[in-house]
C-alpha positions in Angstrom: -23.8 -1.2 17.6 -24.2 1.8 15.1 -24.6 1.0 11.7 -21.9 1.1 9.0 -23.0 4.4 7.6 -23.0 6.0 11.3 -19.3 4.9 11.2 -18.1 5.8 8.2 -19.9 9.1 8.7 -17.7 9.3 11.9 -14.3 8.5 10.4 -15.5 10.9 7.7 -16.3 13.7 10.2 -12.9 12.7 12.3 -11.0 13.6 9.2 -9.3 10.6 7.6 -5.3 11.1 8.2 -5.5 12.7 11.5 -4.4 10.0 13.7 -6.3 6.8 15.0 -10.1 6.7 14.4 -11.9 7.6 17.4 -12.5 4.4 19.9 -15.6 3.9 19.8 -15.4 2.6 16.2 -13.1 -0.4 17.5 -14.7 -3.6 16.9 -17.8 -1.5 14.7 -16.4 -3.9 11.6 -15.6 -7.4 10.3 -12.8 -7.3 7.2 -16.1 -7.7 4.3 -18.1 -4.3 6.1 -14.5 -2.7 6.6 -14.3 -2.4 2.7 -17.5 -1.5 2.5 -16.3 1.6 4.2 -13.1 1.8 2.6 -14.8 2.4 -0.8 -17.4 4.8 0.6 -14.5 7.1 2.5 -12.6 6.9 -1.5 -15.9 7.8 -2.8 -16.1 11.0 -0.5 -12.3 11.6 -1.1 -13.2 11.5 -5.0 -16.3 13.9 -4.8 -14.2 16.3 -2.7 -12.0 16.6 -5.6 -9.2 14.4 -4.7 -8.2 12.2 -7.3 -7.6 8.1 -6.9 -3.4 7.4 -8.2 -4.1 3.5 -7.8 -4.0 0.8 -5.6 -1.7 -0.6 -2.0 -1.4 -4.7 -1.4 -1.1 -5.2 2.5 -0.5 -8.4 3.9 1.6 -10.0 0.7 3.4 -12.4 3.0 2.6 -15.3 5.0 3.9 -14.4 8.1 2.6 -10.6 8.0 -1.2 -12.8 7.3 -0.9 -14.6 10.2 -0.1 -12.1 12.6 -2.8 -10.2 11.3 -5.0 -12.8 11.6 -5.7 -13.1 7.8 -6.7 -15.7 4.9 -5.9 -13.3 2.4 -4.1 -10.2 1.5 -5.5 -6.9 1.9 -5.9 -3.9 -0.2 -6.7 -0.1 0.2 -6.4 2.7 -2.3 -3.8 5.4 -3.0 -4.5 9.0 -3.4 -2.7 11.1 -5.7 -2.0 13.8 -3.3 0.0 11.1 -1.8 2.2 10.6 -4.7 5.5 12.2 -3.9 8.7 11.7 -6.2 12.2 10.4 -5.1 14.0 12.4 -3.0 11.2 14.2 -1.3 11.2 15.7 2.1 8.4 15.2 4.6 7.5 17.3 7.4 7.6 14.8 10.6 5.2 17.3 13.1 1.9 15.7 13.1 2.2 12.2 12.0 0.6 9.6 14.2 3.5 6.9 14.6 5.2 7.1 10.7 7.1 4.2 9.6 8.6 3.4 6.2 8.1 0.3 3.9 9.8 -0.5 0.6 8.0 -1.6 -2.2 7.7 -2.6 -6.0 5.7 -0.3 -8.0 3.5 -1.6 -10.6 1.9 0.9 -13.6 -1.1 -0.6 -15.0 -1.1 -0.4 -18.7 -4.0 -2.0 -20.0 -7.5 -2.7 -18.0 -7.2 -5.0 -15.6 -10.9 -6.8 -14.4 -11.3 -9.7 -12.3 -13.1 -12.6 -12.0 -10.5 -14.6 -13.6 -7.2 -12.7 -13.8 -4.1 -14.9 -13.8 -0.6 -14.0 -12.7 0.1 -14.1 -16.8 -2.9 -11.6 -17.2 -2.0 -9.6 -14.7 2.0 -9.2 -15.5 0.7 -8.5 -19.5 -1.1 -5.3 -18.1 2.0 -3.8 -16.9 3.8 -1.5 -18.6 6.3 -0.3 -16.2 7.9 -1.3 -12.6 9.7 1.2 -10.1 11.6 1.1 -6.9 9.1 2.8 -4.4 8.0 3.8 -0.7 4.9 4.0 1.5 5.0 5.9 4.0 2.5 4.7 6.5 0.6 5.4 9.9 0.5 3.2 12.7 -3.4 3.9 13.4 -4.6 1.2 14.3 -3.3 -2.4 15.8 -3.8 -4.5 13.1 -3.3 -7.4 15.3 -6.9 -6.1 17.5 -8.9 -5.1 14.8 -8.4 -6.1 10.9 -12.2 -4.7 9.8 -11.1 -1.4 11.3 -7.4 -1.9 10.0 -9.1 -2.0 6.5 -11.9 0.8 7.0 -9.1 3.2 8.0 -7.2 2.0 4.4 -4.6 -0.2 5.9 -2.3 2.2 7.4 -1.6 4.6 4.3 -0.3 7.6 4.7 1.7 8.2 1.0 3.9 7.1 -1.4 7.3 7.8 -2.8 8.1 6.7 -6.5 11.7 6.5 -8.3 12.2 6.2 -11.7 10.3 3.4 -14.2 11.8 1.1 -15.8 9.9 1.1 -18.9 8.7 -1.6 -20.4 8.7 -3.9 -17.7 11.6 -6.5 -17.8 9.7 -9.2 -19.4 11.7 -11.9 -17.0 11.7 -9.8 -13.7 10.7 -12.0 -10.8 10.3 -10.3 -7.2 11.4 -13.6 -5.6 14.7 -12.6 -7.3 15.1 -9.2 -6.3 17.8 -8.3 -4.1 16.8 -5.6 -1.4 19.2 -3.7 0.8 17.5 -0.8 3.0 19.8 2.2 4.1 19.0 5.0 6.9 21.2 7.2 7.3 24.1 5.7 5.3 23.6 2.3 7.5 22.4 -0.6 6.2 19.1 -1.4 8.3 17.6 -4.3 6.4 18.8 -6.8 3.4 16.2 -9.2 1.9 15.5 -11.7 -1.0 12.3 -11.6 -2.5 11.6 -15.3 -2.3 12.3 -14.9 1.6 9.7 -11.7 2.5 7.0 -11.6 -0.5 4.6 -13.1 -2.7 4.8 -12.9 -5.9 3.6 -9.4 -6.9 2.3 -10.6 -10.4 0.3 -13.3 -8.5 -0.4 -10.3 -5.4 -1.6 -8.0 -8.4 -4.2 -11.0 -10.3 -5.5 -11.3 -6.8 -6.2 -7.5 -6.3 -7.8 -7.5 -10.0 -9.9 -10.4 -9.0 -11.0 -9.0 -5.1 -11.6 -5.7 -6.9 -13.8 -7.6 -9.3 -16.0 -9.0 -6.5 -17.0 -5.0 -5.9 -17.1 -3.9 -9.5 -14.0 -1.9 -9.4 -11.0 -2.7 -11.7 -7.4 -1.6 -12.2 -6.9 1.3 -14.6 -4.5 2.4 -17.2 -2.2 4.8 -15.3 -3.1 3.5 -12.0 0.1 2.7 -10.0 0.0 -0.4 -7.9 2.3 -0.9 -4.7 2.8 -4.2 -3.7 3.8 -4.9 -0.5 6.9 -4.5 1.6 10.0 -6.2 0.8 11.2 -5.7 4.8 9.8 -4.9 8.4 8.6 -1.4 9.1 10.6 1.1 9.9 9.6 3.6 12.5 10.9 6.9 11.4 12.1 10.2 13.1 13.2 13.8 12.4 16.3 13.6 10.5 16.3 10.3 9.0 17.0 10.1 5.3 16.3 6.5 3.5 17.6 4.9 0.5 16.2 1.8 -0.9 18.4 0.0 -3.9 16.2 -3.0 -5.4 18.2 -5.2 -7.8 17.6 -4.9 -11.9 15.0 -2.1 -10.9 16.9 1.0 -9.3 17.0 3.2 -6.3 14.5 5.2 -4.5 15.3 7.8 -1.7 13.7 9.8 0.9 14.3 12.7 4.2 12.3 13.3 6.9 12.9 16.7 9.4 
């Protein structure tokens, strides 16, 4: 078995977003070593110049946890070349398996540190909410292999973001909040909160506090997605997406 800097020098060398990590790092990590990689890969993104934009939740519901085989929820980062506002277009040629998820977007106001962050600390550092997307790549099972799942930052690909509501609605509860999913003018999904997510105040105090076990913390300006209010959908050339969450607002996206 190669050590975990021999792998993350491979996925480093393999190019991070160019499809599925080579094979021979299947089964190379266990979820704790797979963030160990994760934050050496966003250290290498950060001293190639890139910048960090904030934070992704995977795994916010119980029945996405235990299909994946998971305790806990996950996390990975968010690069701001990923950021993209509503309405964009993305290029289709050359993505490994896209699919689209929609998501509450969180804007960190104030620091946010763990040990010891409580939903109520964690919805006081917010100081906006907006309707979002991630765009995500199917690179690896998650249901085969949840350390690599993690190393290879949980599937993200980018991230689409509509308009803030700013300040955040002091009484907005994601169990609440109404989803309805259109591609291509169709309705593909409705939801309820309550029925496909944890609550993302309680989703971000857990983040805060995981990040805390590895000395990293949220940051004012970060953005924070939290997890998808529906299935994934796969996407192809020529589908255009809306998203329309309830006392939030819309967010929209093509692909050709």
């Amino acid at each position: 078995m190669m050590t975990p800097q021999q792998a993350v020098e491979m996925m480093w060398k393999h190019g991070p977003l160019t499809g599925p990590p080579p094979e021979v790092l299947q089964g190379q990590f266990t979820p704790a070593t797979g963030y160990d990689a994760q934050a050496r890969l966003l250290e290498r993104w950060v001293a190639s110049g890139e910048a960090q934009g904030g934070w992704k939740i995977a795994m916010s519901a119980p029945a996405v946890r235990a299909l994946f085989k998971s305790e806990t929820p996950g996390y990975g980062y968010l690069l701001q070349r990923g950021r993209v506002e509503s309405g964009h277009t993305f290029k289709t040629q050359g993505m490994h398996q896209p699919a689209l998820e929609s998501e509450l977007c969180l804007i960190i106001e104030r620091p946010l540190a763990g040990p010891g962050v409580t939903p109520a600390m964690a919805r006081a550092a917010v100081g906006a909410v907006a309707p979002a997307f991630e765009l995500i790549e199917r690179r690896v099972d998650p249901t085969k292999d949840l350390g690599l799942l993690i190393a290879d930052n949980v599937m993200q690909f980018a991230w689409v973001v509509g308009a803030p509501v700013r300040p955040c609605p002091a009484g907005l509860d994601s169990g609440a909040v109404r989803v309805v999913i259109r591609r291509n003018g169709v309705v593909e999904q409705e939801a309820l909160g309550k029925d496909v997510i944890d609550d993302i105040f309680g989703s971000l105090a857990w983040l805060a506090n995981a990040l805390g076990t590895r000395g990293a913390s949220l940051k004012p300006g970060q953005h924070v997605i939290t997890g998808t209010f529906g299935k994934p959908i796969p996407v192809v050339k020529g589908d255009r997406f809306q998203t329309e969450f309830s006392g939030v607002g819309r967010v929209e996206a093509r692909f050709e």
